[in-house]
KEMARRO-113870 format. One record per residue (C-alpha): residue number from 0; residue in three letters; x, y, z. Coordinates in steps of 0.25 Angstrom, whole numbers, plus 5000, padded with zeros to 4 digits. Layout:
N
+-------+-------+------+------+------+
! gulum ! zavex !    u !    v !    w !
+-------+-------+------+------+------+
!   NUM !   ALA !    X !    Y !    Z !
...
+-------+-------+------+------+------+
This chain:
248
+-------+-------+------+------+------+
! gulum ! zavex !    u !    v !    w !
+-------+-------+------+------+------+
!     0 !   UNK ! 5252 ! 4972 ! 4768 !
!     1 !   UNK ! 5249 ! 4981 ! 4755 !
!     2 !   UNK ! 5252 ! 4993 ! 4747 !
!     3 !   UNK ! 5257 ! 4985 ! 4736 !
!     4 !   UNK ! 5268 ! 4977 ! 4732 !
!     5 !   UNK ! 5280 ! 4983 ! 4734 !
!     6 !   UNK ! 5276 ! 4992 ! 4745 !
!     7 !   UNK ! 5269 ! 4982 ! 4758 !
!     8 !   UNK ! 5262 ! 4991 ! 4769 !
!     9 !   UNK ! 5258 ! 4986 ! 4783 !
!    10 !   UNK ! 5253 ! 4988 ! 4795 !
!    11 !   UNK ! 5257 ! 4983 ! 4809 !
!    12 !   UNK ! 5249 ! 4984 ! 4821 !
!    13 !   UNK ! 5251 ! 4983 ! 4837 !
!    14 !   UNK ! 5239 ! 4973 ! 4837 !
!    15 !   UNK ! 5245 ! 4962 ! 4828 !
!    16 !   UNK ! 5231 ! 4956 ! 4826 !
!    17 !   UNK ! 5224 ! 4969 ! 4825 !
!    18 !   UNK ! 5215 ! 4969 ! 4834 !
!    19 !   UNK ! 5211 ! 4983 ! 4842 !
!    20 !   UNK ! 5202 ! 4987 ! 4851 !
!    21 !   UNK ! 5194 ! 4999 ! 4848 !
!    22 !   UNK ! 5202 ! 5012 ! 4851 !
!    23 !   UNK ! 5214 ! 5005 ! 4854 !
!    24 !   UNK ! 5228 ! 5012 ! 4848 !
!    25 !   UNK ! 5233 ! 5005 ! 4834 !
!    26 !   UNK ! 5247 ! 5006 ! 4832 !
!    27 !   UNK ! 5256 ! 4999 ! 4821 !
!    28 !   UNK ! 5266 ! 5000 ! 4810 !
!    29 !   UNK ! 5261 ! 5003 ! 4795 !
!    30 !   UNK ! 5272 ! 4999 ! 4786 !
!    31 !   UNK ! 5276 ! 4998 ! 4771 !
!    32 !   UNK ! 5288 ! 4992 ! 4763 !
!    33 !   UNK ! 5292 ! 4997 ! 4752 !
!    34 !   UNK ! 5299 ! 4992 ! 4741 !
!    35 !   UNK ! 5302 ! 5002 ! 4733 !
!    36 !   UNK ! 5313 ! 5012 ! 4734 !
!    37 !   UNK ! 5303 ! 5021 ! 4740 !
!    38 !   UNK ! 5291 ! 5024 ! 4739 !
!    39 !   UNK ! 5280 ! 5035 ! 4739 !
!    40 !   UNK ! 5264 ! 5033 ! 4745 !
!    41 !   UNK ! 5255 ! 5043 ! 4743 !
!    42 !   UNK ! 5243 ! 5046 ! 4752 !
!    43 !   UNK ! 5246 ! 5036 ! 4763 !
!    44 !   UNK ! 5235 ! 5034 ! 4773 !
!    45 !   UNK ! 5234 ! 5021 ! 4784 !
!    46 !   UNK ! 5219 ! 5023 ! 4793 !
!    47 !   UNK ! 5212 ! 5014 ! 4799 !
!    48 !   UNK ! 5198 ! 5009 ! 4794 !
!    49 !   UNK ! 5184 ! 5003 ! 4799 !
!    50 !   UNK ! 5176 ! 4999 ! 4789 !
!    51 !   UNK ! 5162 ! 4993 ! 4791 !
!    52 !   UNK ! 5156 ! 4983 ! 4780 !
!    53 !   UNK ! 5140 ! 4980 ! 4780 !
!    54 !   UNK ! 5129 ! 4977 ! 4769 !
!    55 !   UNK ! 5120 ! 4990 ! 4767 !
!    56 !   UNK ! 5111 ! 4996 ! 4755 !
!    57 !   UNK ! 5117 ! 5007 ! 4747 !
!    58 !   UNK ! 5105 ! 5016 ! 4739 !
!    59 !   UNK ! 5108 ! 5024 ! 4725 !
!    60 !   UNK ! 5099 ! 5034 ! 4718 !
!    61 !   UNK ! 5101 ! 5035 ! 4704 !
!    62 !   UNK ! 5093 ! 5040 ! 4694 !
!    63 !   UNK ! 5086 ! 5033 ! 4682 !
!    64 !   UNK ! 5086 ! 5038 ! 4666 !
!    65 !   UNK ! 5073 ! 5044 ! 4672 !
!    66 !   UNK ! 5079 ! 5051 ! 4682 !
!    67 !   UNK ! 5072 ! 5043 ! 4693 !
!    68 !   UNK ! 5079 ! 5041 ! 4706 !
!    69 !   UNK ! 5082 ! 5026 ! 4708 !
!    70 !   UNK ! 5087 ! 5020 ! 4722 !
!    71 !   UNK ! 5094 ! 5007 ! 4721 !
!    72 !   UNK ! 5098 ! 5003 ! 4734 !
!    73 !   UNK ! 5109 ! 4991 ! 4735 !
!    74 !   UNK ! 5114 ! 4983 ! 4746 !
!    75 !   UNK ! 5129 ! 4979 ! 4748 !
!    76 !   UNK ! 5141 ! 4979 ! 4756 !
!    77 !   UNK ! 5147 ! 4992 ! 4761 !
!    78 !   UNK ! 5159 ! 4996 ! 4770 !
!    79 !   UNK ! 5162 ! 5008 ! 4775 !
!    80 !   UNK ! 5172 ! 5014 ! 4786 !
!    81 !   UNK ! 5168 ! 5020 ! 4797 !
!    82 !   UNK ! 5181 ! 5024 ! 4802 !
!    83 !   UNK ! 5195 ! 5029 ! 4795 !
!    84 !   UNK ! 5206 ! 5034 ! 4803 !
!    85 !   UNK ! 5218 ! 5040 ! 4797 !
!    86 !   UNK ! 5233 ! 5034 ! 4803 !
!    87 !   UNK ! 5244 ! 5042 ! 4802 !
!    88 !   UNK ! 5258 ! 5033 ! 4801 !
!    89 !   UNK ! 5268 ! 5043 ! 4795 !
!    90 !   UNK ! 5269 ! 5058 ! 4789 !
!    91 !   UNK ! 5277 ! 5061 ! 4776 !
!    92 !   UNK ! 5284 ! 5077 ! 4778 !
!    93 !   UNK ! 5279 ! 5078 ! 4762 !
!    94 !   UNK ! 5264 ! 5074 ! 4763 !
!    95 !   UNK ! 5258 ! 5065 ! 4775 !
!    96 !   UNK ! 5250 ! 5056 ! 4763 !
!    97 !   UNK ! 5265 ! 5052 ! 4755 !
!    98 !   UNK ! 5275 ! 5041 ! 4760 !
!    99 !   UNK ! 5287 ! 5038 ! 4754 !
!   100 !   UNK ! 5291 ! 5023 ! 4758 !
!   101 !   UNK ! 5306 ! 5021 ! 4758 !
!   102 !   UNK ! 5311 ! 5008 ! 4752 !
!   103 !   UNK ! 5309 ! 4995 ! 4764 !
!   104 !   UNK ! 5301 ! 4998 ! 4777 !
!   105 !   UNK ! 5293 ! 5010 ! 4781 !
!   106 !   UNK ! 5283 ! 5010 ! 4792 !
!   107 !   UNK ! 5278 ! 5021 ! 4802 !
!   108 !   UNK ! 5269 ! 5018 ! 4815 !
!   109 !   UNK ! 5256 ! 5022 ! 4818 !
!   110 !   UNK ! 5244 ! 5021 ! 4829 !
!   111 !   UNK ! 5228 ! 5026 ! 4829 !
!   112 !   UNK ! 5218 ! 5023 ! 4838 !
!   113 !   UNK ! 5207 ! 5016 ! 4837 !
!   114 !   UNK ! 5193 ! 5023 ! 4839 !
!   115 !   UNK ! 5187 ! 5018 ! 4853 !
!   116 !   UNK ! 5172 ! 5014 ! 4847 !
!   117 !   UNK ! 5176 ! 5007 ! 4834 !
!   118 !   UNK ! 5166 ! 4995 ! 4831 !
!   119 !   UNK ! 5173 ! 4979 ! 4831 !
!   120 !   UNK ! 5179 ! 4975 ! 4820 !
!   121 !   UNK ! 5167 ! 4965 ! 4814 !
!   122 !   UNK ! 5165 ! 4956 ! 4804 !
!   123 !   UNK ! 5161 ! 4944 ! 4797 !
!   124 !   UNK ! 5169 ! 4931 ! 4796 !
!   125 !   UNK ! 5165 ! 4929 ! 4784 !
!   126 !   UNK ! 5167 ! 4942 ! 4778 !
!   127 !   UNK ! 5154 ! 4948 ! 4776 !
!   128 !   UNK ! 5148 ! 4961 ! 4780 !
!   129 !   UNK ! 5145 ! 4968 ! 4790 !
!   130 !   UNK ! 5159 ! 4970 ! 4795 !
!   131 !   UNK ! 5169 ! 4981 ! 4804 !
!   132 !   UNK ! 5182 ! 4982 ! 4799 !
!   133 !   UNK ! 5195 ! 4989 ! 4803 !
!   134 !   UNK ! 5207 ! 4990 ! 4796 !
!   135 !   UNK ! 5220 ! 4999 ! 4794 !
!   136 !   UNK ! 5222 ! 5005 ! 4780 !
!   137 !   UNK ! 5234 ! 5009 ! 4772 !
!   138 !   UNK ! 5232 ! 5019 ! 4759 !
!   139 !   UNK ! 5244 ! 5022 ! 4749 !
!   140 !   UNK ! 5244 ! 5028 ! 4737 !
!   141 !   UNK ! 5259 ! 5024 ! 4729 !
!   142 !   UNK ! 5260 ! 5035 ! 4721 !
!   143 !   UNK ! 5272 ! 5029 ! 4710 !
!   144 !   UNK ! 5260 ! 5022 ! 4704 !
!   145 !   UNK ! 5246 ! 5029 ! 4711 !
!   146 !   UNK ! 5240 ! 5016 ! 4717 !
!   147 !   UNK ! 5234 ! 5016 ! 4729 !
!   148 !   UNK ! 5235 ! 5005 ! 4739 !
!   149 !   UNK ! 5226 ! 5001 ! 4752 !
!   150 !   UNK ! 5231 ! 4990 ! 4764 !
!   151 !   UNK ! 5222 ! 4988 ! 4776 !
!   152 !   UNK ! 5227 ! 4981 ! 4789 !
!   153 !   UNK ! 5212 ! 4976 ! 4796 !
!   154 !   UNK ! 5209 ! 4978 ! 4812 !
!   155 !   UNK ! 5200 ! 4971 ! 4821 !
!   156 !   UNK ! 5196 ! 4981 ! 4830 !
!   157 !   UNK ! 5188 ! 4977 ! 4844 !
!   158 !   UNK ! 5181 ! 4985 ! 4853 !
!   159 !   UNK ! 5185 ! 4992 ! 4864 !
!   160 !   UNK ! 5175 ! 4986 ! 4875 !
!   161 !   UNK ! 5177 ! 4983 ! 4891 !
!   162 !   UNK ! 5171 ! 4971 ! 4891 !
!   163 !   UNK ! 5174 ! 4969 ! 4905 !
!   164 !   UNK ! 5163 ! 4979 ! 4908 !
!   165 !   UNK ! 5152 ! 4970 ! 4902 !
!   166 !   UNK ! 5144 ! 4964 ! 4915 !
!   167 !   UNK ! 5145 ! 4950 ! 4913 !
!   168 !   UNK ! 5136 ! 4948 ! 4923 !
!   169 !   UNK ! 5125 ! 4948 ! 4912 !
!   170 !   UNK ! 5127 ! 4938 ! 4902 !
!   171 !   UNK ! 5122 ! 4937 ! 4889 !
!   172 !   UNK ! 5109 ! 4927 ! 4890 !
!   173 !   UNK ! 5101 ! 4922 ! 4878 !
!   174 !   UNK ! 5087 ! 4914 ! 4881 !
!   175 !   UNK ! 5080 ! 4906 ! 4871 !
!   176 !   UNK ! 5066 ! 4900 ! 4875 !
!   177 !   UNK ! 5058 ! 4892 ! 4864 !
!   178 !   UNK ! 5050 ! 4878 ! 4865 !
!   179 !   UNK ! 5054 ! 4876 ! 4879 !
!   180 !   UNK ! 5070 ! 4878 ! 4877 !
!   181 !   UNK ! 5075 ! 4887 ! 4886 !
!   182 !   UNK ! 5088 ! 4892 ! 4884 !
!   183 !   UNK ! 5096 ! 4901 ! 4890 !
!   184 !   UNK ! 5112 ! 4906 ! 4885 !
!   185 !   UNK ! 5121 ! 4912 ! 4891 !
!   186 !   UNK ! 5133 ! 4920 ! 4887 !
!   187 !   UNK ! 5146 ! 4924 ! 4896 !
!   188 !   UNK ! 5152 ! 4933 ! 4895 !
!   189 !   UNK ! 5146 ! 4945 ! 4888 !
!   190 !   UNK ! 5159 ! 4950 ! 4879 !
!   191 !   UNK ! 5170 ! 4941 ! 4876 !
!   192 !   UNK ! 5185 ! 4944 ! 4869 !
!   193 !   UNK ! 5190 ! 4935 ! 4857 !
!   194 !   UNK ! 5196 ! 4923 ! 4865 !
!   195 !   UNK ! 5187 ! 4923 ! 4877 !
!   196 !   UNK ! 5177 ! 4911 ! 4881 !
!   197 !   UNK ! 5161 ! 4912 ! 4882 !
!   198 !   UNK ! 5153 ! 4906 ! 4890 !
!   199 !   UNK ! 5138 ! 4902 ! 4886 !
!   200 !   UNK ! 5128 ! 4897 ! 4896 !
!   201 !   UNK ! 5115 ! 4890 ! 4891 !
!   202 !   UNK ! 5103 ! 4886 ! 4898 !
!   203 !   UNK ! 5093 ! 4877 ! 4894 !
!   204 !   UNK ! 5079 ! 4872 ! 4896 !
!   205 !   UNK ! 5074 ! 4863 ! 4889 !
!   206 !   UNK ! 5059 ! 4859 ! 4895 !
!   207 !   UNK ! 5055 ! 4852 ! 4884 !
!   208 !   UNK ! 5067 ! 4843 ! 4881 !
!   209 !   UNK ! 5067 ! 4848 ! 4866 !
!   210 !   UNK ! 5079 ! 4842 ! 4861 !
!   211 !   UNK ! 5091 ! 4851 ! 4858 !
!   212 !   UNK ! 5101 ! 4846 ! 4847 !
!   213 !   UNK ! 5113 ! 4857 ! 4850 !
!   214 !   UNK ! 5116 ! 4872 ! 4855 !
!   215 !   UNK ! 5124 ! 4880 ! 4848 !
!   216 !   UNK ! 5130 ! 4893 ! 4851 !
!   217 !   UNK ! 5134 ! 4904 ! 4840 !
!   218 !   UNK ! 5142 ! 4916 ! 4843 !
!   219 !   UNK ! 5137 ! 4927 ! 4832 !
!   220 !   UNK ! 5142 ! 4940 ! 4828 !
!   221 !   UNK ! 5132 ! 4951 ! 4824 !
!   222 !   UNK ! 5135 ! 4963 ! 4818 !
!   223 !   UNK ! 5127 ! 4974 ! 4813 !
!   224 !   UNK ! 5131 ! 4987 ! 4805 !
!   225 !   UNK ! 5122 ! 4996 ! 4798 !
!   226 !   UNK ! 5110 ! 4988 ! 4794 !
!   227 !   UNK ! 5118 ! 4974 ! 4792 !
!   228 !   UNK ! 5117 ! 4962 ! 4803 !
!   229 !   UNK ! 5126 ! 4951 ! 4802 !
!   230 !   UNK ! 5127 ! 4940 ! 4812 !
!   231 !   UNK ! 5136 ! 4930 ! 4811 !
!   232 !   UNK ! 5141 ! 4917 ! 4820 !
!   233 !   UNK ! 5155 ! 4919 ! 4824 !
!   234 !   UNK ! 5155 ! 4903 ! 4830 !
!   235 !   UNK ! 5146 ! 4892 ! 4835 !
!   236 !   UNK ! 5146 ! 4880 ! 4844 !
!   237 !   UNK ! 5137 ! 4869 ! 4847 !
!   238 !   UNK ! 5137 ! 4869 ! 4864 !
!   239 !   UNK ! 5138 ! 4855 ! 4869 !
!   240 !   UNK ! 5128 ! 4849 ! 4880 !
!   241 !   UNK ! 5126 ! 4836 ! 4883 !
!   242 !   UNK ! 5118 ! 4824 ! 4874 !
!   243 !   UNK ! 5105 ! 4823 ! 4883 !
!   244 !   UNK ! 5104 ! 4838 ! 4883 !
!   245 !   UNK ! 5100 ! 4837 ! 4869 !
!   246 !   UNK ! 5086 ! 4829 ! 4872 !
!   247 !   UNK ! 5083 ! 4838 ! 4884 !
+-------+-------+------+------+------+
């Protein structure tokens, strides 16, 4: 919630843990509570935002006491949105940008759709950049003392993919083949949901017995946006195999 303190705004949506598909229909309630005895918001606007975050360079001229051009080129985090849509929740008779809020409850319905080729939502766990964020957005400008006030409501948005048309026939195989150890992994199925289980298959040949203290599978995230890579291990597990394995 937000605005400020006497006037709360919100936003219900028909996905309580606002998670969509990419162009699926949003629909919901934006809502405010106002204290006061009434009230007036000028230059209302609620959209929908996706924003991407990534380490770049930035270069400036400028020009010395000389008159000499100079480029300094610096590198830091920027964000920038890729995509900005208007939601229209309610009109005013007078002008569409001003509300008046009447003391208590007010709240109007509204729906959009999504686009159908929207990347996934993406990000770090820690935080760090690069990152693909969505989010609603709520502008309002309280004329009585000329402050403007921003509230943001985050999506997680997924894309729209048949994964059933993926041949699972093939599966995905990785092969390392150094000192004499063979080893052979293989993952099934290809593409997973949240909540489903994977199957990893390993083979091993070990002609010269080198001894093998522990296996360890990672699943890893890799992103990349403009020029940045950022990989990062989402979790990892120690595979069990028996005792005599370890000298064989």
């Amino acid at each position: 919630m937000g605005i400020g303190k006497s006037t709360l705004a919100d936003v219900q949506l028909n996905h309580s843990d606002s998670f969509y598909y990419a162009g699926e229909k949003v629909t919901g309630i934006i809502s405010f509570h106002n204290h006061h005895r009434k009230l007036t918001l000028n230059n209302v606007s609620f959209g929908f935002i996706g924003e991407v975050g990534y380490t770049g360079q930035k270069t400036r001229h400028s020009r010395d006491s000389m008159g000499n051009i100079q480029e300094e080129t610096r590198t830091g985090q920027q964000q920038f949105s890729f995509i900005n849509i208007h939601i229209q929740f309610t009109h005013s008779k007078d002008n569409e940008d001003k509300m008046i809020l009447e003391h208590g409850h007010n709240s109007w319905p509204f729906e959009f759709s999504l686009p159908q080729n929207l990347p996934p939502s993406s990000g770090s766990i820690t935080g760090s950049y690069p990152y693909i964020k969505y989010y609603l957005f709520i502008n309002t400008d309280r004329t009585w003392f000329k402050s403007i006030k921003a509230q943001t409501f985050p999506l997680i948005i997924f894309p729209n993919v048949n994964i059933f048309n993926i041949n699972e026939d093939r599966q995905s195989t990785a092969v390392y083949n150094r000192n004499d150890l063979y080893v052979k992994a293989c993952l099934s199925p290809q593409s997973i949901l949240p909540g489903e289980k994977i199957s990893l298959d390993i083979d091993i040949q070990n002609n010269k017995q080198l001894k093998i203290k522990e296996i360890e599978a990672k699943l890893i995230q890799q992103r990349e946006i403009d020029r940045n890579h950022h990989a990062e291990v989402i979790f990892k597990v120690d595979l069990p195999f028996s005792q005599d394995f370890k000298e064989t």
